[in-house]
C-alpha distance (Angstrom), angle and dihedral (degrees) to the residues before:
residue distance angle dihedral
X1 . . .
X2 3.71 . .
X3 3.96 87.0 .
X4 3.24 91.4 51.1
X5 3.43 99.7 52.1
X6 3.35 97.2 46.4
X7 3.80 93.9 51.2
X8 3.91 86.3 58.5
X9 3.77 100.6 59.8
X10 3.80 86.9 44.2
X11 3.90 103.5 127.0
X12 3.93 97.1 -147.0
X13 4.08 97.0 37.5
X14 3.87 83.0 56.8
X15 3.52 93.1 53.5
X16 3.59 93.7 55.0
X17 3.76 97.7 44.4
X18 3.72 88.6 50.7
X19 4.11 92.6 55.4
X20 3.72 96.0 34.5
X21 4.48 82.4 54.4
X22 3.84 84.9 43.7
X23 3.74 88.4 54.9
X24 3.36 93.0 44.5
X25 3.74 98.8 58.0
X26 3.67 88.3 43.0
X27 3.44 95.2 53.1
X28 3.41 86.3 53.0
X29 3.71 100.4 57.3
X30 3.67 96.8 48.3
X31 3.73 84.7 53.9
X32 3.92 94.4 57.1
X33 4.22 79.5 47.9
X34 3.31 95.4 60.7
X35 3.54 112.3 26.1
X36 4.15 105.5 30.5
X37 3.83 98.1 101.3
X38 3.58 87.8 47.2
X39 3.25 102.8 57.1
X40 3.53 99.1 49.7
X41 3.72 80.5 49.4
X42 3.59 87.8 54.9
X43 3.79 92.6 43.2
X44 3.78 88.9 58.4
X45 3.39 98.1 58.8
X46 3.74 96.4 54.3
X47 4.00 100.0 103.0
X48 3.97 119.1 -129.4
X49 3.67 96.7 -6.8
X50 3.57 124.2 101.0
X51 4.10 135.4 145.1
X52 3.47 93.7 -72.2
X53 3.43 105.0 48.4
X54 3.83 93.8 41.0
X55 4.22 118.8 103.2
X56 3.62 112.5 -90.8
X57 4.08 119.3 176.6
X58 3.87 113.0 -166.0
X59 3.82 91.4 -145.8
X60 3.99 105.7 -176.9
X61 4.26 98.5 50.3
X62 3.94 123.7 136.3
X63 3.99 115.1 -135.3
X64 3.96 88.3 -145.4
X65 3.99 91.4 56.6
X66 3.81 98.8 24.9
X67 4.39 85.7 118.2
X68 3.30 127.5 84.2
X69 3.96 104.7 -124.0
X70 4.11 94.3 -109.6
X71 3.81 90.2 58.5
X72 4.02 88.1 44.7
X73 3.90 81.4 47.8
X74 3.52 99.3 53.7
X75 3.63 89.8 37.0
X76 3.59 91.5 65.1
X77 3.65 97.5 34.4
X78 3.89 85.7 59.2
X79 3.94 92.3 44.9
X80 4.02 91.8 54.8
X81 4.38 83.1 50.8
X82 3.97 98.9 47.9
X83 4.04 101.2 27.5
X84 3.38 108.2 35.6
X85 4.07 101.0 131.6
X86 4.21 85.9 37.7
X87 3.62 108.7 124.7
X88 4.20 104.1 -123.7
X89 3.75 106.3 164.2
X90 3.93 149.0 17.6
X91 3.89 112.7 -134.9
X92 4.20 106.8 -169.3
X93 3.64 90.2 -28.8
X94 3.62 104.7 -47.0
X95 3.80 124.1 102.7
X96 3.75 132.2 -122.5
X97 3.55 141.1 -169.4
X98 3.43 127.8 -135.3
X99 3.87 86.9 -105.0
X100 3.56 90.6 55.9
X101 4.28 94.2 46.5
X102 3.58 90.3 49.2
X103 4.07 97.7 49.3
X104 4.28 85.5 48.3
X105 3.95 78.9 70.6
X106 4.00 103.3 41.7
X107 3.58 85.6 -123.4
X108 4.33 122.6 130.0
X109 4.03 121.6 -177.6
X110 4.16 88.4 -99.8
X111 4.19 92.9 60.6
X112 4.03 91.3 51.3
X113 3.25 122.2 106.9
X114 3.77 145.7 155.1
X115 4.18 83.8 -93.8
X116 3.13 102.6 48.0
X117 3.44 85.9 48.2
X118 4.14 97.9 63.5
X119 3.53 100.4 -171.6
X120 3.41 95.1 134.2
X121 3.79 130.0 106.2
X122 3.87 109.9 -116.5
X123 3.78 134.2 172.3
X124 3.95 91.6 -86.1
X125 3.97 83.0 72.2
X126 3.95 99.9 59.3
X127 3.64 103.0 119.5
X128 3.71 94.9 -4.0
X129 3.72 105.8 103.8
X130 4.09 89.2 169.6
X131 3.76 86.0 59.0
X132 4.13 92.2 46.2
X133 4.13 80.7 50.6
X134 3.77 95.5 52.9
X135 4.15 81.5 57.3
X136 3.31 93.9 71.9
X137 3.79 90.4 63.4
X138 4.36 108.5 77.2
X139 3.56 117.1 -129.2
X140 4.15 84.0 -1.5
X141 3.72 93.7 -70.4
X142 3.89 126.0 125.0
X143 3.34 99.2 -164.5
X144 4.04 91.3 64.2
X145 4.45 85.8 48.5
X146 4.31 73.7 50.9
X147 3.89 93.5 50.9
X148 3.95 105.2 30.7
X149 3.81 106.9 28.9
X150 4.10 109.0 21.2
X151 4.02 121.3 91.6
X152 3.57 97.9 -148.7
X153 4.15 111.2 54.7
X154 3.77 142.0 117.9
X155 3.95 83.5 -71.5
X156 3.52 102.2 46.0
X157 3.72 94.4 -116.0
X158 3.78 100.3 -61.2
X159 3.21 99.1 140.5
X160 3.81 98.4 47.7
X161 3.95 91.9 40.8
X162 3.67 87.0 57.6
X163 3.77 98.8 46.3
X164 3.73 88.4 52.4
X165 3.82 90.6 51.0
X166 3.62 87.4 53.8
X167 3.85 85.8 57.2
X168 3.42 96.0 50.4
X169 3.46 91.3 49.6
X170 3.85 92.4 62.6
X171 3.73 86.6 47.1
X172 4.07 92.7 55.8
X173 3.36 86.7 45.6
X174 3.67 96.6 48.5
X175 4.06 81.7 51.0
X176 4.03 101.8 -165.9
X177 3.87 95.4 46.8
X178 4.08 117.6 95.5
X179 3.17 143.0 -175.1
X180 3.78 151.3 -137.8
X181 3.75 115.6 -167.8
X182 3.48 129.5 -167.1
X183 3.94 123.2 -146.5
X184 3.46 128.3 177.8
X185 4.01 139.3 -106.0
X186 3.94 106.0 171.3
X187 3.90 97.9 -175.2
X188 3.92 93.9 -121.5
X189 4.13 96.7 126.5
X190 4.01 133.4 7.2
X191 3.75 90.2 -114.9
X192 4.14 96.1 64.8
X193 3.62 90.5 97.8
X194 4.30 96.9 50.1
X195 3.85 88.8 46.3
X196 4.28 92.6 55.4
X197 3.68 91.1 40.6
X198 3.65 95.3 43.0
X199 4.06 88.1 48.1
X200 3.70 89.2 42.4
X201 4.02 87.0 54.7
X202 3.46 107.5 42.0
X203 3.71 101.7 50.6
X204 3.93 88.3 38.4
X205 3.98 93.6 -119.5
X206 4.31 90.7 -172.7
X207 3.35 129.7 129.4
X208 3.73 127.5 171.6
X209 3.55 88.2 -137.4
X210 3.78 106.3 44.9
X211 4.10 128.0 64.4
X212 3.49 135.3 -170.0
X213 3.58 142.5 -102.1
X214 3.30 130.3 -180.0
X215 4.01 124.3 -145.8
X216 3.49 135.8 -163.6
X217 3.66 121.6 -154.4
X218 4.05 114.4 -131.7
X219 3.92 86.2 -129.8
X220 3.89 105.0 123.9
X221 3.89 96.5 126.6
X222 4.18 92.5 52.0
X223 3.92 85.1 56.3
X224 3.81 97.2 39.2
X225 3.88 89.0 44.4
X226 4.15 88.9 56.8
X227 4.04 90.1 39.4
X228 3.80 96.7 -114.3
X229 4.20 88.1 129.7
X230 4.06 136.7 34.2
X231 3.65 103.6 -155.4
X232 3.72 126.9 -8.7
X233 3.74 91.0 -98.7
X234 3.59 85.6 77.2
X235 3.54 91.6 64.8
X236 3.55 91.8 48.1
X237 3.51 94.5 53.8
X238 3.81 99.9 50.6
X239 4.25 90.8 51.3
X240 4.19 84.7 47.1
X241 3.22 115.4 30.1
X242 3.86 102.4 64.3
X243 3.70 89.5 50.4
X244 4.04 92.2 62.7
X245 3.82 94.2 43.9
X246 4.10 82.3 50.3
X247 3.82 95.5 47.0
X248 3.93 92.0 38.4
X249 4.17 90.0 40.5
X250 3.38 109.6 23.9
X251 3.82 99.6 160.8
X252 4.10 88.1 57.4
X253 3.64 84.2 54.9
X254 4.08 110.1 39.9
X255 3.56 101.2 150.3
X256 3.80 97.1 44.6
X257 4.26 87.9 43.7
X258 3.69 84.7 54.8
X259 3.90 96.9 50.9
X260 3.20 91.3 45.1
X261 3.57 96.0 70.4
X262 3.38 87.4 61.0
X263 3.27 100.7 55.7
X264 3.65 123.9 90.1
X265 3.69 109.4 -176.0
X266 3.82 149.0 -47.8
X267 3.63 140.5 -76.0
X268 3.81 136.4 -149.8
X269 3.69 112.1 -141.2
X270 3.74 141.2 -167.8
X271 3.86 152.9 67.5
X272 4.01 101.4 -35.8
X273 4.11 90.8 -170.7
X274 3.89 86.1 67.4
X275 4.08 112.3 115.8
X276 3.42 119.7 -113.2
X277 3.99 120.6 -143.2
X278 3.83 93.8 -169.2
X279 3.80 127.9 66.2
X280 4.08 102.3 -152.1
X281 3.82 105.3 -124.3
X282 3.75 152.3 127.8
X283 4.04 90.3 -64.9
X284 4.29 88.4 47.5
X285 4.36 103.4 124.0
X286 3.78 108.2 -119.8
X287 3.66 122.4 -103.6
X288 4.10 95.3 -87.6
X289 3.58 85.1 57.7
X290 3.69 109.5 46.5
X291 3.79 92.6 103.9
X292 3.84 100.6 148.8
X293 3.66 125.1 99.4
X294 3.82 100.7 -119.6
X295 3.75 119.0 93.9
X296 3.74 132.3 -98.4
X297 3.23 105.5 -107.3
X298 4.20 118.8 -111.1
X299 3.66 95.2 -90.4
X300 3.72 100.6 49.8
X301 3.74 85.5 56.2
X302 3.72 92.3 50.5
X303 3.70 98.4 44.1
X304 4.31 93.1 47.7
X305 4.01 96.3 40.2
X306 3.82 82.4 42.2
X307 4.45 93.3 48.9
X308 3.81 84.0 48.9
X309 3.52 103.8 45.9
X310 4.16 85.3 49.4
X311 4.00 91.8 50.6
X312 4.29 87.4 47.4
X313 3.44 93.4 40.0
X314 3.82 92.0 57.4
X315 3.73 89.0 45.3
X316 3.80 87.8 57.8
X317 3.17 103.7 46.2
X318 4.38 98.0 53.7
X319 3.96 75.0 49.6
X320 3.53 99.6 55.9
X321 3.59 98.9 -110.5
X322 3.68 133.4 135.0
X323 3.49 117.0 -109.5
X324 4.18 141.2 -131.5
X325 3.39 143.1 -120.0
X326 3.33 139.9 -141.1
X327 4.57 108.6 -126.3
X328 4.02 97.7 167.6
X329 4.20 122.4 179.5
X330 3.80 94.1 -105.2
X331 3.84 122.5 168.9
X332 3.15 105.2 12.4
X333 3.94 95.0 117.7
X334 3.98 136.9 -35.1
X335 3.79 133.2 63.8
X336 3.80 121.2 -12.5
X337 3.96 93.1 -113.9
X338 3.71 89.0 81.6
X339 3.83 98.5 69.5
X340 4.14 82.7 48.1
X341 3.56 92.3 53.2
X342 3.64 92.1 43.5
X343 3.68 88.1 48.0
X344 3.47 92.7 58.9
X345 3.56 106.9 47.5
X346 4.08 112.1 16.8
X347 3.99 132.2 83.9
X348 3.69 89.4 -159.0
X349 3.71 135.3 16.9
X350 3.85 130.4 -163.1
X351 4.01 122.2 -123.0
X352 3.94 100.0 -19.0
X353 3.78 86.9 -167.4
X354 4.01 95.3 157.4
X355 3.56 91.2 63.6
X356 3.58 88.6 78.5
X357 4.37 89.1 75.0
X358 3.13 110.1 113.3
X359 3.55 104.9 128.4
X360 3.56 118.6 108.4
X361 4.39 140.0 85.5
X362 3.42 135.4 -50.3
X363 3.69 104.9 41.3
X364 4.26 125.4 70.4
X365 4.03 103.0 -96.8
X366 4.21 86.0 18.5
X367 3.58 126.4 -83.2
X368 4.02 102.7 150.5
X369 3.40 141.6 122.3
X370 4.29 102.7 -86.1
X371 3.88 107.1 -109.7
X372 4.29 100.6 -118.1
X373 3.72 95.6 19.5
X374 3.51 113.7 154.2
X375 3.66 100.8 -125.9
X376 4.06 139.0 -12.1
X377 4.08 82.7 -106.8
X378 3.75 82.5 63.7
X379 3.55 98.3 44.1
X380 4.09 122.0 101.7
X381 3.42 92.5 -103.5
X382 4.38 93.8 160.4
X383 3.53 101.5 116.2
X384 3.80 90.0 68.3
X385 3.63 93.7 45.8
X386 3.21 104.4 45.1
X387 3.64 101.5 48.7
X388 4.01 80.3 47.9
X389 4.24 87.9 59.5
X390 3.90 89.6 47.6
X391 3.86 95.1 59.2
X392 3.67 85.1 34.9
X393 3.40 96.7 52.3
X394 3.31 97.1 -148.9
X395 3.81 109.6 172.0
X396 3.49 119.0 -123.8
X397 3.78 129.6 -149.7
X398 3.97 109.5 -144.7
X399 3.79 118.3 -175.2
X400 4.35 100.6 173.2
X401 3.82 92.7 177.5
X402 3.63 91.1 52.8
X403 4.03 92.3 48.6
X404 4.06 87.6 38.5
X405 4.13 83.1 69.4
X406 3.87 102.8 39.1
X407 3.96 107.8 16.8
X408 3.17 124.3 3.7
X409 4.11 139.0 31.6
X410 4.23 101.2 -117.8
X411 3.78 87.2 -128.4
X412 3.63 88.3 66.9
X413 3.68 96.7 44.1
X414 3.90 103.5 126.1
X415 4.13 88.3 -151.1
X416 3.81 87.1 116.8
X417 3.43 97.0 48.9
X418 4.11 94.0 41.9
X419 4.24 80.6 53.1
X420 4.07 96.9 54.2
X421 4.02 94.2 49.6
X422 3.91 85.9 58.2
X423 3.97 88.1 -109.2
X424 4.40 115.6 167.0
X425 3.86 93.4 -102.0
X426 3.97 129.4 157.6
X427 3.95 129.1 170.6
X428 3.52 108.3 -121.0
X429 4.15 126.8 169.8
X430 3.50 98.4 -127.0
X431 4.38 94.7 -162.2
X432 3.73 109.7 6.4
X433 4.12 89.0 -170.7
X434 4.04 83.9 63.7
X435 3.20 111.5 32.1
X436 4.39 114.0 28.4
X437 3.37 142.5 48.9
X438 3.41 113.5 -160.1
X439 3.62 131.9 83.1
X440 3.85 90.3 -112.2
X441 3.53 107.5 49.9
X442 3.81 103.9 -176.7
X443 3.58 89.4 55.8
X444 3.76 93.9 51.4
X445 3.58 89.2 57.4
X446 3.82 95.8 45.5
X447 3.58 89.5 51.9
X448 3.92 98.2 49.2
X449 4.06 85.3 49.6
X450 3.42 90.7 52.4
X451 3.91 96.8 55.7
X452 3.29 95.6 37.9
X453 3.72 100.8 48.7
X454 3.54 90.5 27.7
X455 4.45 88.0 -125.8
X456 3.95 120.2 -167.8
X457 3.69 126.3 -125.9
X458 3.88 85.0 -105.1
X459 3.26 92.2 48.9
X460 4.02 101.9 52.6
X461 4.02 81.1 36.2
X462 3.86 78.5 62.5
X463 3.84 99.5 52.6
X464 4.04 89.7 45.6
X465 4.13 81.8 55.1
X466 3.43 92.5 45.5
X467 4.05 96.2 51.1
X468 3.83 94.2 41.8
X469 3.99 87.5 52.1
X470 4.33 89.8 40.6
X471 4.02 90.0 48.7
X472 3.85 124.6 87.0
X473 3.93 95.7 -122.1
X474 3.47 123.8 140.3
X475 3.41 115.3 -108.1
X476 4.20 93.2 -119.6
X477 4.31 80.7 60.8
X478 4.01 91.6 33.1
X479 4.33 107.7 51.6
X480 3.68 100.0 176.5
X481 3.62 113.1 -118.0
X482 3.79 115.7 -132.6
X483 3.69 134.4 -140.9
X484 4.08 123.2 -117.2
């Protein structure tokens, strides 16, 4: 990581990055010159298939916010009709219904409405990621995100199983769209991973055209803060541990065997902008002895979720197993150092936003090191990088209406310009119950980045390509689509 960071800052490397981008997106537009008519030409002549009936695999997409907020709507309005007297929660030891939760609030199936609500990502959340949070929670109450869109609850998850069923079903139905959602194993208690698996299981959560991933929320200070962990080895441990005993054992484990062929890799989850009071490196205590109640900074969780996930992975594979990746949120604000650790260790990332920096001194359009910056680390430093993820390869996950409402304006989005230097990018929706308001979300968000960047059929052709090749499919789901 040192190397690399040093390599970024260097004055001459930069220079040539920037050019060799430069040439790139040149390179590019004399392409679309030359060739646009015959392409769509081309594209014409390709029997049966067309954009619509092409693969497309929204790759970034969170389980709990996979809805649009009218189905969640209806979903609850048709809970409070047929389960009324069904016992939902447990409020300091005594038992309510869902009759009894909603008349706490004054609120009856008649006065709810997509409003009142307020799930939906306005202008009040841009650069307020504890304000996107409190989204999650309808009509501002946890205990309905508890009820309605949590896995483990006082009814097992039913309701949220069947809501994502109903999701899937739109995607079956839709037959070319896909899916990769994310649920979530916090590292709180060894028995996380038996309670998803089990909830997974017994409502029969499976969908030929959705996988998993599994993400783990960068949140080791709130735990150690309320006492729920030691050391952050703890933490470790619980996410890790049951997954060797399931690939070593897997008929002590069924459920969690069986879910994990479903599951394609992990995620790394949580507010990037956050400081950081710890700079990972040589001096860095080891897991057993990160006691205090700051957080490890980004890259320490990267490099030890990454170290396990190699040591598991081997272990799977001599048992036959498939294996897992590691598909962090990387980019999408914060210090620079996150794209380098994600460089190092990650097939995918999602949003990748700062790679766009490459304004600056010391190279024609800007790519230098800013005169009076604080540090390298806070130097713009992209030009390096992101030539780095173009030979790489590394996919990238880009959801613009999702960064239009928390980070950055769509307008400014460099999606486009990530697309014409040949970079890994796919559209994905990121939270559907936010952000879109259509029943097909991925489509609404190809369609707004068509208008807006005024896209070819090639070229939104090329961001289904990219997503089918980013996702974790098999390739009897996944047939690679070829180019005329």
């Amino acid at each position: 990581m040192n190397f690399l960071m040093a390599l970024i800052i260097n004055g001459p490397i930069k220079s040539f990055c920037y050019r060799r981008l430069q040439y790139l997106s040149n390179k590019f537009q004399m392409h679309v010159l030359l060739n646009e008519m015959k392409e769509l030409a081309a594209q014409k002549k390709v029997p049966h298939r067309d954009f619509y009936n092409i693969r497309k695999v929204d790759t970034h997409i969170h389980a709990s916010s996979c809805m649009n907020q009218k189905h969640l709507l209806r979903f609850i309005k048709r809970a409070m009709k047929k389960h009324l007297d069904e016992i939902v929660h447990v409020e300091k030891g005594k038992e309510q219904t869902l009759k009894e939760v909603f008349e706490t609030m004054n609120l009856t199936a008649y006065d709810l409405s997509v409003d009142t609500l307020d799930v939906h990502a306005d202008r009040n959340t841009f650069h307020r990621f504890d304000k996107f949070n409190a989204k999650y929670n309808p009509i501002g109450e946890s205990i309905l995100r508890e009820i309605f869109i949590k896995t483990d609850n006082r009814v097992s998850g039913k309701y949220f199983a069947h809501i994502i069923k109903e999701v899937m079903a739109d995607l079956e139905e839709s037959k070319y769209q896909n899916a990769e959602l994310r649920l979530s194993i916090y590292g709180r208690s060894r028995d996380e991973w038996d309670k998803l698996a089990r909830w997974a299981v017994s409502h029969r959560v499976h969908s030929n055209n959705v996988r998993w991933l599994v993400q783990v929320p960068r949140l080791f200070d709130v735990y150690r803060t309320k006492k729920q962990l030691a050391n952050f080895q703890e933490m470790l441990e619980n996410i890790f541990l049951p997954l060797y005993e399931a690939t070593i054992h897997p008929a002590q484990h069924p459920e969690l065997h069986l879910f994990l062929e479903h599951v394609d890799g992990f995620d790394s989850v949580d507010d990037e902008s956050k400081p950081e009071h710890h700079i990972f490196n040589l001096d860095s205590p080891l897991l057993g002895n990160w006691v205090e109640e700051d957080n490890p900074p980004y890259s320490y969780y990267l490099y030890y979720m990454y170290a396990n996930m190699t040591v598991l992975n081997h272990l799977r594979r001599k048992r036959g197993f498939h294996t897992f990746v590691l598909r962090p949120h990387c980019g999408e604000a914060g210090p620079i150092h996150h794209l380098v650790s994600g460089f190092m260790v990650s097939e995918n990332i999602s949003h990748g936003l700062l790679l766009r920096k490459v304004s600056g001194e010391g190279v024609p359009g800007g790519a230098g090191v800013v005169v009076g910056s604080p540090s390298p680390c806070c130097a713009p430093q992209a030009p390096v990088l992101q030539y780095l993820y173009y030979l790489a390869q590394i996919g990238i996950a880009m959801s613009p209406l999702s960064n239009n409402s928390l980070f950055l304006s769509y307008h400014r989005n460099p999606l486009p310009e990530y697309l014409s230097r040949g970079l890994m990018v796919s559209l994905s929706t990121d939270d559907p119950l936010q952000f879109h308001f259509t029943k097909e979300p991925l489509m609404e968000e190809y369609s707004i980045a068509t208008q807006v960047w005024k896209l070819s059929s090639c070229d939104m052709c090329e961001l289904a390509r990219n997503s089918v090749l980013m996702s974790g499919f098999s390739h009897k789901v996944r047939p690679i689509p070829s180019f005329p």
